[in-house]
N, CA, C and O of each residue as an XYZ file, in Angstrom:
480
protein
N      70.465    114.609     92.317
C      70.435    113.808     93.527
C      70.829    112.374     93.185
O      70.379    111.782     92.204
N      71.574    111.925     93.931
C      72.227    110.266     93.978
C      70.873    109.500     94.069
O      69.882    110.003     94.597
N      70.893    108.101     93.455
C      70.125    107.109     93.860
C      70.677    106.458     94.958
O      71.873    106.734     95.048
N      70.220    105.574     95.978
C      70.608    104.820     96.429
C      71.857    103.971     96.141
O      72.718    103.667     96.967
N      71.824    103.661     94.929
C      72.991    102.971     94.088
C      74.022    103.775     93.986
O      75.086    103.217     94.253
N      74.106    105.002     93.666
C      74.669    105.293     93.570
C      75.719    106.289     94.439
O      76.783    106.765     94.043
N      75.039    106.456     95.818
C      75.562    106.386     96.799
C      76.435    105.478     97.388
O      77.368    105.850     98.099
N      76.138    104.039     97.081
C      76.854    102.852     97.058
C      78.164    102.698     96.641
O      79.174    102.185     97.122
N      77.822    103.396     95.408
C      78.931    103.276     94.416
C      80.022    104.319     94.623
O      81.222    104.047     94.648
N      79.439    105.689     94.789
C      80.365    106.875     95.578
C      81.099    105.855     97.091
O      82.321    105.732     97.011
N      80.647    105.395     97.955
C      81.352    104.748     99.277
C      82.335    103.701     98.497
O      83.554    103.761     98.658
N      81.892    103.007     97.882
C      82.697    101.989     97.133
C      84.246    102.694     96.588
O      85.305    102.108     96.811
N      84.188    103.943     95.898
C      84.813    104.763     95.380
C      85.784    104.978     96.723
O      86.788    104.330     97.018
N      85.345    105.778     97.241
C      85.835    106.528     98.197
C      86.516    105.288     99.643
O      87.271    105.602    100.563
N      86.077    104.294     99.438
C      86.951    102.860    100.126
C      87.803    102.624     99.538
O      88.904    102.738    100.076
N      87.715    102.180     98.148
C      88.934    101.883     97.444
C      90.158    102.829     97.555
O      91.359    102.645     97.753
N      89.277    104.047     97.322
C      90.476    105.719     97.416
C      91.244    105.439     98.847
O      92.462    105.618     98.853
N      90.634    105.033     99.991
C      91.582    105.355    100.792
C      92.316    104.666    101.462
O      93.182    104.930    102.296
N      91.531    102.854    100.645
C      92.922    101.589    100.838
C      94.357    102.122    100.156
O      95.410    101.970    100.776
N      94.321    102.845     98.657
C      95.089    103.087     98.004
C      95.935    103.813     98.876
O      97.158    103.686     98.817
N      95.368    104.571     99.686
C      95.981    105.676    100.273
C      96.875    105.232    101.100
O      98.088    105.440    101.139
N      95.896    104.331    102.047
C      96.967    103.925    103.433
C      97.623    102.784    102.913
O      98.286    102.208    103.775
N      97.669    102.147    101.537
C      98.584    101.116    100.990
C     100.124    102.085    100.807
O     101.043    101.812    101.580
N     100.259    102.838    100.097
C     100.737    104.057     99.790
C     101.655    104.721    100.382
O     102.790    105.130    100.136
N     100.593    104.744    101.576
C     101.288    105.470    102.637
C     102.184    104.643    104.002
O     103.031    105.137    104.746
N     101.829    103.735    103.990
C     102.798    102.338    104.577
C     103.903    102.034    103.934
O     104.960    102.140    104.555
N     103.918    101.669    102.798
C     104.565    101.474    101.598
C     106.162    102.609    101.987
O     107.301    102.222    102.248
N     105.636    104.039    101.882
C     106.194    105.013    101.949
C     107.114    105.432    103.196
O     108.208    105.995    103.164
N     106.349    104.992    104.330
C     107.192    105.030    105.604
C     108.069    103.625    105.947
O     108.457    103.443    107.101
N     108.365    102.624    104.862
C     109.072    101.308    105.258
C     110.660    102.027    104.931
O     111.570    101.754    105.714
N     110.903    102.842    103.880
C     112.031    103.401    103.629
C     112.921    104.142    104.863
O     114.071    103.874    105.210
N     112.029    105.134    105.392
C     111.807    105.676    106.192
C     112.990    104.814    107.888
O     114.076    105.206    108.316
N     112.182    103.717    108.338
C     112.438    102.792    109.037
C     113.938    102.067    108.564
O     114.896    102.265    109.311
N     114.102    101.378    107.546
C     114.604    100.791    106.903
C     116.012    101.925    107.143
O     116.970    101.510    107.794
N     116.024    102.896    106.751
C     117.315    103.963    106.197
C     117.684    104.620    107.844
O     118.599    105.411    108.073
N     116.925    104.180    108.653
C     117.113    104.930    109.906
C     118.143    103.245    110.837
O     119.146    103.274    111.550
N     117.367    102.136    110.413
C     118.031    101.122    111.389
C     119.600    100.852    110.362
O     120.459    100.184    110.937
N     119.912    101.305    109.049
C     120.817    101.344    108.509
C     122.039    101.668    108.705
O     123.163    101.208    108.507
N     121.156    103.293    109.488
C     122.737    104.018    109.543
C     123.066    104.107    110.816
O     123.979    104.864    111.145
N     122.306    103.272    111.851
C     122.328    102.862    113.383
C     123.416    101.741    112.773
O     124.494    102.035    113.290
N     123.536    100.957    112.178
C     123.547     99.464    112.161
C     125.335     99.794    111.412
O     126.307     99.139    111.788
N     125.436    100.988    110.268
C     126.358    100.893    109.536
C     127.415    102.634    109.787
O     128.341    103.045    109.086
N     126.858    103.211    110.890
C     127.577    104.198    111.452
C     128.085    104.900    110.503
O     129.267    105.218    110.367
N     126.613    105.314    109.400
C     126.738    106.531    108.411
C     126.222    107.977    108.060
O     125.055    107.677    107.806
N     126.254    108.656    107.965
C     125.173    109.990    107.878
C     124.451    109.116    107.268
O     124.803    108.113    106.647
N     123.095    109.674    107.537
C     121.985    109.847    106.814
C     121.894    109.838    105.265
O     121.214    109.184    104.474
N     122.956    110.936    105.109
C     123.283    111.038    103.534
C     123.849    110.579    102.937
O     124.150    111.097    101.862
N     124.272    109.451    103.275
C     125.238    108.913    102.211
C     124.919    107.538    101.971
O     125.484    106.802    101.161
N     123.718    107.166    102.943
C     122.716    105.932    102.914
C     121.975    105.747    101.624
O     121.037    106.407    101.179
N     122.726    104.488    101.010
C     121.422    103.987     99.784
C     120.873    102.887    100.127
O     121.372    101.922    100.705
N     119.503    103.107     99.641
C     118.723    102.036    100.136
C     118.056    100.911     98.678
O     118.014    101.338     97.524
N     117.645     99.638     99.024
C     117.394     99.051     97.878
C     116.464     97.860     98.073
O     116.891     96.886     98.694
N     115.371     97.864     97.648
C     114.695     97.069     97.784
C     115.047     95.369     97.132
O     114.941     95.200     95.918
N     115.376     94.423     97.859
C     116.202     93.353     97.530
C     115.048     92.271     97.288
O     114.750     92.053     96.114
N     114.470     91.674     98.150
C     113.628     90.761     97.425
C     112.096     91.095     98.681
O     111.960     91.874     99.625
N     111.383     90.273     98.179
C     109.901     90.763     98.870
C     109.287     89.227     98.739
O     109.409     88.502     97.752
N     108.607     88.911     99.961
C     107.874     87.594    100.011
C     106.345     88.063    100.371
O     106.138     89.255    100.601
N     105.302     87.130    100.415
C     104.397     87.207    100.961
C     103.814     87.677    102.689
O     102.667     87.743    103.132
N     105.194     87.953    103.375
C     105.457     88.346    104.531
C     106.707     88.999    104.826
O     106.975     89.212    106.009
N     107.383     89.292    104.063
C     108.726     89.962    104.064
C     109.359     90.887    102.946
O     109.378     90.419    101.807
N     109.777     91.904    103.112
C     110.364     92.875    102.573
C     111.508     92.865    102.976
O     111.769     93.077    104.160
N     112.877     92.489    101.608
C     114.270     92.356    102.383
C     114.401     93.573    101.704
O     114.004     93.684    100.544
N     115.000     94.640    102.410
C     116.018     96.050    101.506
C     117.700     95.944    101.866
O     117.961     96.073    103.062
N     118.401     95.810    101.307
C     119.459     96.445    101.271
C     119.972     97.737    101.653
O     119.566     98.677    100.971
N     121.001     98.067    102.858
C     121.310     99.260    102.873
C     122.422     99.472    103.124
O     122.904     98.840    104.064
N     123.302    100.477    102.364
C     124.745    100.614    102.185
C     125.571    101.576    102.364
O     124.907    102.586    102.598
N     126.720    101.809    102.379
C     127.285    102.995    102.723
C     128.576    102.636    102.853
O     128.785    101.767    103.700
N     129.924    103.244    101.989
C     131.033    102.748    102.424
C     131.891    101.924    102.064
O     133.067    102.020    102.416
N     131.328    100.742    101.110
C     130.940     99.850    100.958
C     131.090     98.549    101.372
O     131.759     97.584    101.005
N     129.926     98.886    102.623
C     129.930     98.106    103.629
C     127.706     97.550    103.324
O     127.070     98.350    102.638
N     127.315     96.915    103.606
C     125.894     96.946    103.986
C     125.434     96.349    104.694
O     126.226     95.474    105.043
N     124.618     96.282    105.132
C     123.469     95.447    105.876
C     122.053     95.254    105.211
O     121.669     95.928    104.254
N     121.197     94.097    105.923
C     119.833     93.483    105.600
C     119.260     94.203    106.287
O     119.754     94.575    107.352
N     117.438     94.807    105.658
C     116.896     95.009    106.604
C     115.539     94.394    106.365
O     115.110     94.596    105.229
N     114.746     93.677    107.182
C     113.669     92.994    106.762
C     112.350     93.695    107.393
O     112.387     94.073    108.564
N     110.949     93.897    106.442
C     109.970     94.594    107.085
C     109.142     94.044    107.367
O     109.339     93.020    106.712
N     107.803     93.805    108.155
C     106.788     93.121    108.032
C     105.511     93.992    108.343
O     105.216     95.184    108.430
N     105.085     93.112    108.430
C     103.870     94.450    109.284
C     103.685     94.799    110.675
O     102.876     95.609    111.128
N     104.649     93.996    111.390
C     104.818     94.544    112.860
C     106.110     95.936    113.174
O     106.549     96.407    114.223
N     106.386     96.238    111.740
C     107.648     96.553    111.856
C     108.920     96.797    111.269
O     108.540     97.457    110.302
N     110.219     96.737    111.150
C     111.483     97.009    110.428
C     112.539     96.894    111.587
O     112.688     97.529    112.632
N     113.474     95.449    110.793
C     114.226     95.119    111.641
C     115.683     94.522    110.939
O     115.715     94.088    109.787
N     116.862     94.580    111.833
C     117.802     94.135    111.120
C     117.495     92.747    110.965
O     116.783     92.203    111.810
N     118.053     91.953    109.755
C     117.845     90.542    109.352
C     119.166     89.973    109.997
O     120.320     90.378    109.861
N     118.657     88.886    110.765
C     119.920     88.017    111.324
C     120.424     87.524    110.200
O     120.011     87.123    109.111
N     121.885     87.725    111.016
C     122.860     86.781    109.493
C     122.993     85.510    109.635
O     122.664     85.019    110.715
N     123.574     84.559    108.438
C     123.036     83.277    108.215
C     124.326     82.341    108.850
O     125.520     82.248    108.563
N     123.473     81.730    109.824
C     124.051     80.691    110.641
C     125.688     79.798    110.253
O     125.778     78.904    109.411
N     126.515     80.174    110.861
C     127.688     78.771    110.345
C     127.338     77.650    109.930
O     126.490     77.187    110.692
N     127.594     76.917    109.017
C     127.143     75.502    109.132
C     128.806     74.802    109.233
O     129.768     75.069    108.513
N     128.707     73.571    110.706
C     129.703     72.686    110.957
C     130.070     71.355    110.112
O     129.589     71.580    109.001
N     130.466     70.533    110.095
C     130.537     69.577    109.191
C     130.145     68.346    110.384
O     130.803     68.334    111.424
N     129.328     67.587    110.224
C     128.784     66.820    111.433
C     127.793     67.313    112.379
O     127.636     66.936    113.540
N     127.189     68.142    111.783
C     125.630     68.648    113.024
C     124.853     69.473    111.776
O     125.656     69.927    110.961
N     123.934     69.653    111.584
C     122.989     69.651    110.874
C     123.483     71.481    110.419
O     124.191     72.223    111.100
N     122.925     71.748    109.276
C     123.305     72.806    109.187
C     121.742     73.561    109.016
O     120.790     72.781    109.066
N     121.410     75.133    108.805
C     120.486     76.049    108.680
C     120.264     76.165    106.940
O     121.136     76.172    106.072
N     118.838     76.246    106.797
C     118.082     76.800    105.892
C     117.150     77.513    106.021
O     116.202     77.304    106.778
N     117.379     78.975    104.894
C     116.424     80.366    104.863
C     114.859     79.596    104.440
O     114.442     79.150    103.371
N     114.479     79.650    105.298
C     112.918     79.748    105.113
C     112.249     80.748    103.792
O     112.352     81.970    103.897
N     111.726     80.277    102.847
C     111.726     80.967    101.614
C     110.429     82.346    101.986
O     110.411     83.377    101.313
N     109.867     82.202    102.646
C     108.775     83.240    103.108
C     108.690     83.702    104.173
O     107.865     84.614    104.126
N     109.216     83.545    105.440
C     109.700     84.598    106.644
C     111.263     84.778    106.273
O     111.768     85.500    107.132
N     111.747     84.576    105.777
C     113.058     84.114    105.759
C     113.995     84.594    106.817
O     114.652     85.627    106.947
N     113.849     83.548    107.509
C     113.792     83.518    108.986
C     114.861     81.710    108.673
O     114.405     80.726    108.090
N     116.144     81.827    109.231
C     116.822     80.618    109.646
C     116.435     79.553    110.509
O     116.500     79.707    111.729
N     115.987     78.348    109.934
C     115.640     77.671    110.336
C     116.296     76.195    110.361
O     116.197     75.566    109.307
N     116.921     75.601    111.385
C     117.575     74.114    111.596
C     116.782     73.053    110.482
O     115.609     72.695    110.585
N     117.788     72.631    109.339
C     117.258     71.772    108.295
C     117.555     70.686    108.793
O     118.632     70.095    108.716
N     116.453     70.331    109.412
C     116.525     68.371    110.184
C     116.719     67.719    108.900
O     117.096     66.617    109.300
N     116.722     67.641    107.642
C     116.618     66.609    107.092
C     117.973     66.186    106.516
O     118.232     65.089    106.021
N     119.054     67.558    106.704
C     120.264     66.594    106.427
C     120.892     66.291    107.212
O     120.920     66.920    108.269
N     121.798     64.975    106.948
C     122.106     64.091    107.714
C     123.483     64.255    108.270
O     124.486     64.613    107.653
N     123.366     63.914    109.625
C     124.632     64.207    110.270
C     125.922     63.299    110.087
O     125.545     62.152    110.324
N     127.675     63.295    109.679
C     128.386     62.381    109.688
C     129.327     63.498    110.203
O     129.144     64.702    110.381
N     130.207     62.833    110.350
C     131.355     62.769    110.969
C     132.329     62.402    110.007
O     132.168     61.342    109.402
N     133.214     63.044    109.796
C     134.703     62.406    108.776
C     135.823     62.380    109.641
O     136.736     63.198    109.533
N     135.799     61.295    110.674
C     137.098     61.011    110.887
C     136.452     61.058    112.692
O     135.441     61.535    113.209
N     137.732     60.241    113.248
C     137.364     59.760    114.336
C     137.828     61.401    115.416
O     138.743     62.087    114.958
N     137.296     61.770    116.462
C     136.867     62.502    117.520
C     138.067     62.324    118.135
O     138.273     62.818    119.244
């Protein structure tokens, strides 16, 4: 028969077991998502889709997915799996965009400075 404690310790067990699990198992269905908005996105079978895990932030999962050799971004979070917008033109005289290093999400870099080369 368990002590008290050690009933504790069995739940303790058996919590950890099934964070692992549903870590695991999230983990497992991002591919899943990822290889499906791919071959929407890159008009490939199924099969001929490679997928690649490209970089990972504290809120973002970028994968790579290819075919052709053509690819696309796909970014995950926890709401989800989505194509990654592509990165903004920058003009010469209006401020240009910088990737946000942790949504990486395009964002208007106010801090450089706007000129003009040559008269309008």
């Amino acid at each position: 028969m368990l002590s008290r404690d050690g009933w504790a310790g069995a739940g303790r067990s058996m919590f950890f077991g099934m964070a692992l699990w549903a870590a695991t198992a999230c983990a497992g269905s991002e591919p899943r998502a990822v290889v499906q908005i791919g071959t929407k996105n890159l008009h490939c079978p199924r099969a001929e889709v490679e997928t690649m895990l490209n970089r990972e932030t504290p809120k973002v999962r970028e994968y790579l997915v290819g075919c052709n050799f053509m690819y696309t971004r796909v970014h995950c979070r926890s709401d989800g799996c989505y194509q990654a917008k592509p990165e903004p033109p920058c003009f010469e005289g209006i401020p240009c965009f910088k990737e946000d290093p942790v949504t990486l999400e395009w964002v208007l870099d106010e801090r450089q400075p706007t000129r003009l080369s040559g008269p309008l």
